[in-house]
PLY file of the C-alpha trace (Angstrom):
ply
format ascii 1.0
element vertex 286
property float x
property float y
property float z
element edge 285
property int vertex1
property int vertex2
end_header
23.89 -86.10 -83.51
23.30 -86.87 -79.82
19.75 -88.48 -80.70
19.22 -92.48 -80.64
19.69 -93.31 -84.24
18.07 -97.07 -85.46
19.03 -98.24 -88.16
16.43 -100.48 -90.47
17.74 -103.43 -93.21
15.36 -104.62 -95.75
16.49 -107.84 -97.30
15.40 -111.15 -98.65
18.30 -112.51 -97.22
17.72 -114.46 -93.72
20.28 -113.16 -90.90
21.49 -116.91 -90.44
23.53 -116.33 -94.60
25.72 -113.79 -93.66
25.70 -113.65 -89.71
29.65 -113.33 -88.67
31.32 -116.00 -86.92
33.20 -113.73 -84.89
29.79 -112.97 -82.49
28.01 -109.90 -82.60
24.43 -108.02 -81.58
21.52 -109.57 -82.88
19.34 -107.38 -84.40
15.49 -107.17 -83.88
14.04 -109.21 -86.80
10.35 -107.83 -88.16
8.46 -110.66 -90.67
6.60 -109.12 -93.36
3.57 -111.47 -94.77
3.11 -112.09 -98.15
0.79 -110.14 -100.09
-2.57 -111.18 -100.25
-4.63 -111.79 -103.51
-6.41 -108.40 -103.74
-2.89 -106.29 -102.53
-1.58 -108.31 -105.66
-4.32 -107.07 -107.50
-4.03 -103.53 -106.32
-0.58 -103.44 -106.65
0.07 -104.52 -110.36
-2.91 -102.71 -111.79
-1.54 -99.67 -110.87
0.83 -100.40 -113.73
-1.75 -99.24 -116.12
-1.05 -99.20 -120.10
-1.62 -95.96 -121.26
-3.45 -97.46 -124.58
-6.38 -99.08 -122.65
-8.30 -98.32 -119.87
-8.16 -99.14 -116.37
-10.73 -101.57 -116.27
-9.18 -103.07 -119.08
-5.82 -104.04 -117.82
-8.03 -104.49 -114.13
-9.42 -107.50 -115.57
-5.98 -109.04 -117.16
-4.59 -108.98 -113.85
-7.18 -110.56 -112.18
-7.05 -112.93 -114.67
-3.20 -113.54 -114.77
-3.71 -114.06 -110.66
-6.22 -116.65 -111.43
-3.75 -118.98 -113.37
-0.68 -117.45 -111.73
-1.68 -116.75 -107.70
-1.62 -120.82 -106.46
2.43 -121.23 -107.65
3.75 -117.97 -107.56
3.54 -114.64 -104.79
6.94 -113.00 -105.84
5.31 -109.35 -106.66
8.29 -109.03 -108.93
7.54 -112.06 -111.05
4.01 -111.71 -111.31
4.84 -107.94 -112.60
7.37 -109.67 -115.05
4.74 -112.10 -116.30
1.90 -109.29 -116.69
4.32 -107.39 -119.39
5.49 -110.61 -120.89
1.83 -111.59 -121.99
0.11 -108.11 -121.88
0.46 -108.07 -125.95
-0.85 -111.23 -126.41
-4.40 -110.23 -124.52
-4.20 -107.42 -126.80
-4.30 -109.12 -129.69
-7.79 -110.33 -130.31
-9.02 -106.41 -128.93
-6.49 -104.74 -131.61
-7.48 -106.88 -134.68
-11.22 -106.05 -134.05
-12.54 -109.28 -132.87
-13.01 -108.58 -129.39
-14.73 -105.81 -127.37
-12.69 -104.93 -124.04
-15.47 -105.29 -122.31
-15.96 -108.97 -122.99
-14.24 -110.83 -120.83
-15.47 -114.10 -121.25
-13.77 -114.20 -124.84
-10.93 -112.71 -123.78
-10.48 -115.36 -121.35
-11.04 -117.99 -123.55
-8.39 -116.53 -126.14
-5.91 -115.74 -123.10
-5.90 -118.88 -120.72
-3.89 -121.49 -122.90
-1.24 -118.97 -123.39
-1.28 -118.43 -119.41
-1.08 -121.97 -119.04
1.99 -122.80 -120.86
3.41 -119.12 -118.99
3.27 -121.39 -116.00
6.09 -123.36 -117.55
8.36 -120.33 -118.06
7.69 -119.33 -114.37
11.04 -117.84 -112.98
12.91 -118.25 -116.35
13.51 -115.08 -116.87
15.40 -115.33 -119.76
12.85 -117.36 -121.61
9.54 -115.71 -122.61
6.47 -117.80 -122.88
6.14 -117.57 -126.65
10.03 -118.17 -126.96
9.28 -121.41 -124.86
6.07 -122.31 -127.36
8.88 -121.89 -130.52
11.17 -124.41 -128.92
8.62 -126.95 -128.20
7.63 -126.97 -131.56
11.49 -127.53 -132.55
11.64 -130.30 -130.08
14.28 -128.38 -128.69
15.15 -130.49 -125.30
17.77 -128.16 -123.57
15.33 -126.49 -120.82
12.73 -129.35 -120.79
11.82 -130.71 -117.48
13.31 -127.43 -115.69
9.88 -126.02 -115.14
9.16 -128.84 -112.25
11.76 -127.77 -109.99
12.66 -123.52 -110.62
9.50 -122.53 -109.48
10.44 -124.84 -105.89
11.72 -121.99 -103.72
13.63 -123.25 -100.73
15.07 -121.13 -97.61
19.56 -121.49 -97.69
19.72 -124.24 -95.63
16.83 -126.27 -96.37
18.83 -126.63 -99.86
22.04 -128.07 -97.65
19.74 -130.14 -95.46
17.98 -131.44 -98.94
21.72 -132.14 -100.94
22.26 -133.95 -97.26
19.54 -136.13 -97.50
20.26 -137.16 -100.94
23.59 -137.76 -100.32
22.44 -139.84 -97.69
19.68 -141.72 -99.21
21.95 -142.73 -102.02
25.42 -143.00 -100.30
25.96 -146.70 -98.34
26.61 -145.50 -94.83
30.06 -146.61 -94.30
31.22 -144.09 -97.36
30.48 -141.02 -94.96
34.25 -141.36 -94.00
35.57 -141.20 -97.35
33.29 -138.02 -98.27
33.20 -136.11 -95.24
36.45 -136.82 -93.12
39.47 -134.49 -94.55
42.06 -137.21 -93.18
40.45 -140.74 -94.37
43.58 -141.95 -95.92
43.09 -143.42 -99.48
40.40 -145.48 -99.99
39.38 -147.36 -103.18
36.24 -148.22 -104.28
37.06 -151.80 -104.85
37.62 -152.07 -101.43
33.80 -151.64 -100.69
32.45 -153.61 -103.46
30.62 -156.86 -102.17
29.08 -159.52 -104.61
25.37 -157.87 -104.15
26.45 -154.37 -104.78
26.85 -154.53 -108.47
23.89 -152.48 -108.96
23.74 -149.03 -109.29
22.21 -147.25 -105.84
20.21 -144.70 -108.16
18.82 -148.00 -110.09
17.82 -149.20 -106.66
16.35 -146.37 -104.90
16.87 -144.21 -102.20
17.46 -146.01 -99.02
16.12 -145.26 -95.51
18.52 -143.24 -93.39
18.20 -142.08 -89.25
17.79 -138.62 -88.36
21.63 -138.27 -86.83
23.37 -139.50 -90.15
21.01 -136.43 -92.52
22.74 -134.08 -89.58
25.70 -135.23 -89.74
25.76 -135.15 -93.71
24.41 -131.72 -93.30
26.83 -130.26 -91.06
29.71 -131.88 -93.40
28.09 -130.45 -96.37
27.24 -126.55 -95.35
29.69 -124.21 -95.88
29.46 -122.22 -92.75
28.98 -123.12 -88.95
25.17 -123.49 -87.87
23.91 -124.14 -84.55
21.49 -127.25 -84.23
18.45 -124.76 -83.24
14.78 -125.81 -83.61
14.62 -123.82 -86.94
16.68 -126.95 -88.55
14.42 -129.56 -87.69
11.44 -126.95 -88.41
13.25 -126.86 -92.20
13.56 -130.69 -92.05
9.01 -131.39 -91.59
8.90 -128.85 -93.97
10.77 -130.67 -96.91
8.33 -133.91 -95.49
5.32 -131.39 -96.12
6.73 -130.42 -99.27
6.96 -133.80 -99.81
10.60 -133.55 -100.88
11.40 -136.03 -97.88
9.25 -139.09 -96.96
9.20 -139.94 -93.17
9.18 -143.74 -93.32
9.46 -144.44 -89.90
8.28 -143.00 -86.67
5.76 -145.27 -84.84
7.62 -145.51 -81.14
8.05 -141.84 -79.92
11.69 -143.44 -78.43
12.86 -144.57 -82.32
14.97 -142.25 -83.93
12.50 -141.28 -87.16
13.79 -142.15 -90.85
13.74 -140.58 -94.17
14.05 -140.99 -97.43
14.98 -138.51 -100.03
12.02 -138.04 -102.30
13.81 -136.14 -105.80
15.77 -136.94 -108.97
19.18 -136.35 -109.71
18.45 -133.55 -112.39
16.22 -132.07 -109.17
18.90 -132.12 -106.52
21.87 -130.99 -109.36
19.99 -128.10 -110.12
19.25 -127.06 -105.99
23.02 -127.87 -105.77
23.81 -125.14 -108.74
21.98 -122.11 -106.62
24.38 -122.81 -104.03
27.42 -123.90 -105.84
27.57 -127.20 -104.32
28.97 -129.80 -106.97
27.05 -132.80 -105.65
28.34 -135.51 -108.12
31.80 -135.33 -106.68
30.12 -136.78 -103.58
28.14 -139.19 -104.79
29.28 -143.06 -104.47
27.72 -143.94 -107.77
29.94 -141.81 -109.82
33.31 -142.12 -108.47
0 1
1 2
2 3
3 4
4 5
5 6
6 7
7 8
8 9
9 10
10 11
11 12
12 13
13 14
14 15
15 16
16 17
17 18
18 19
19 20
20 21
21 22
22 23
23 24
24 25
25 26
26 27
27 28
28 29
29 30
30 31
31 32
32 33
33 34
34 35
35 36
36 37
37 38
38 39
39 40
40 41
41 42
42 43
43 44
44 45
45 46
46 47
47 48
48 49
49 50
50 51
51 52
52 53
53 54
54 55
55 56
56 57
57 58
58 59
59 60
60 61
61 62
62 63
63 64
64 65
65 66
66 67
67 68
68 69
69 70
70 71
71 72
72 73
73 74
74 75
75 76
76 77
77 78
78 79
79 80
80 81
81 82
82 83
83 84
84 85
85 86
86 87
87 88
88 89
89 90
90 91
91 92
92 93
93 94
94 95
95 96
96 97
97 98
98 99
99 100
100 101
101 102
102 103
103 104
104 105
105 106
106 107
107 108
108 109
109 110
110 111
111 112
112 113
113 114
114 115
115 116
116 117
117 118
118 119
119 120
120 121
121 122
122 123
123 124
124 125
125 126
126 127
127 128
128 129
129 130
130 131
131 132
132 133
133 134
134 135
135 136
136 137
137 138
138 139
139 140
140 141
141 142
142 143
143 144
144 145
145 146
146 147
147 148
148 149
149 150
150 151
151 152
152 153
153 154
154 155
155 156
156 157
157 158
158 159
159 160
160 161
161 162
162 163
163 164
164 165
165 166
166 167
167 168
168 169
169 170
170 171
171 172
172 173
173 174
174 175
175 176
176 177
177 178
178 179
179 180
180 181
181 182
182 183
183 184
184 185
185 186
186 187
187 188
188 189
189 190
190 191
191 192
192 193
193 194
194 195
195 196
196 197
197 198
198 199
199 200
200 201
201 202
202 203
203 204
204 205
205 206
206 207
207 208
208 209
209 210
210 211
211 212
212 213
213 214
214 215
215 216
216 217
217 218
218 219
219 220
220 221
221 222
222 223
223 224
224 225
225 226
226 227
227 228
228 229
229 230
230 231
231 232
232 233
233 234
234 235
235 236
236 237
237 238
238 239
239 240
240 241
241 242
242 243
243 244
244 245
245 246
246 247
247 248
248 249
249 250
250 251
251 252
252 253
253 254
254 255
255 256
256 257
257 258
258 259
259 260
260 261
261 262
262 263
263 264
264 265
265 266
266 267
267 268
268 269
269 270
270 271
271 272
272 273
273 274
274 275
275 276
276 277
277 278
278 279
279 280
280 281
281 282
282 283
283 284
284 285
């Protein structure tokens, strides 16, 4: 076409998940921010219901932000959520009992059903009322999920979380059985020692050194990743996140220590999004 022809990707994907090995241009990456509380607002009311007014549904979704905002800014979620418990604001205005204009009782009627929608917060195939049923059959199967699928973590901040596990519960001198492909056979008898009868998860996580999480990590990842400053940037944010506890660090010359911070059923499920079957690498279980 003789004309300089760009060419523009949108994606929730970072570069780093499917950047080729074999080297290549990189391209010119543009950050979006997040949508603030009133584009939220603006957005989803736009997705009026043709039964009630503007105002009307205005107010749900300022309301559904209000419970809804502080956990979750996925625009598609939050759209998801607003049809999932439009009907049930609805309720008290189509039996009689409630003016649309009255907010205040609408709120009151609405905000424990919002509240136990927090639980069912990227479940998409469980609805809020769905969720309310199996509570009340003591039905166990999805209980305790809600505290980790609403945790979203960037690719390799999973693999650098799995790595810190694996190292926080792992005795050091296992790393060569796990991660070397020509260790020989080793039994576990072999390592046993009269004080290591106990379970490591009935212990505790243990303190590890910087090197050994990179090392784990670098094992552990399924592609090749350079050691670049947005690693370690992932690494203080798990501590923020308070996924990872920094237990030492007083001499700037020390090497700082961690210690992994989740449960087993937390660190299986982060393991399932990336099809990482952390048991088979865990000392404890062999």
């Amino acid at each position: 076409v003789k004309d300089n022809v760009s060419v523009i990707l949108l994606s929730e994907i970072v570069w780093d998940k499917f950047r080729p090995n074999t080297g290549c241009f990189e391209p010119l990456l543009l950050h979006f921010p997040d949508y603030s509380k009133g584009e939220l607002q603006q957005i989803l009311s736009t997705d009026q219901h043709p039964s009630y007014s503007a105002e009307f549904y205005s107010s749900y979704i300022n309301m559904l932000l209000g419970v809804f905002y502080p956990i979750c800014r996925d625009l598609r979620e939050l759209r998801h959520l607003a049809a999932l418990n439009f009907s049930k604001f609805c309720e008290p205005v189509a039996a009689g009992k409630v003016k649309e204009t009255d907010t205040h009782k609408l709120w009151k009627y609405i905000e424990p059903h919002l509240k136990k929608a927090m639980q069912t917060v990227y479940l998409r195939e469980v609805s809020s009322l769905q969720w309310e049923q199996m509570e009340e059959h003591e039905t166990g199967a999805l209980r305790g999920l809600s505290a980790h699928t609403h945790v979203e973590l960037p690719y390799y901040s999973k693999f650098l979380l799995i790595a810190a596990y694996l190292a926080s519960y792992n005795p050091a001198r296992t790393d060569k059985r796990f991660f070397l492909k020509h260790h020989g056979k080793i039994r576990k008898t072999n390592f046993l020692k009269k004080n290591e009868k106990t379970s490591n998860h009935l212990l505790g996580p243990k303190p590890f050194p910087l090197d050994r999480l990179l090392a784990v990590f670098y094992s552990v990842v399924d592609s090749r990743v350079a050691p670049t400053a947005s690693i370690f940037s992932q690494i203080s944010s798990l501590v923020t996140l308070q996924l990872l506890t920094l237990v030492s660090h007083d001499d700037q010359l020390d090497t700082p220590k961690y210690k992994c911070a989740v449960s087993l059923d937390f660190i299986s499920a982060i393991s399932r999004t990336v099809n990482f079957d952390i048991v088979k690498y865990l000392y404890d279980f062999l």
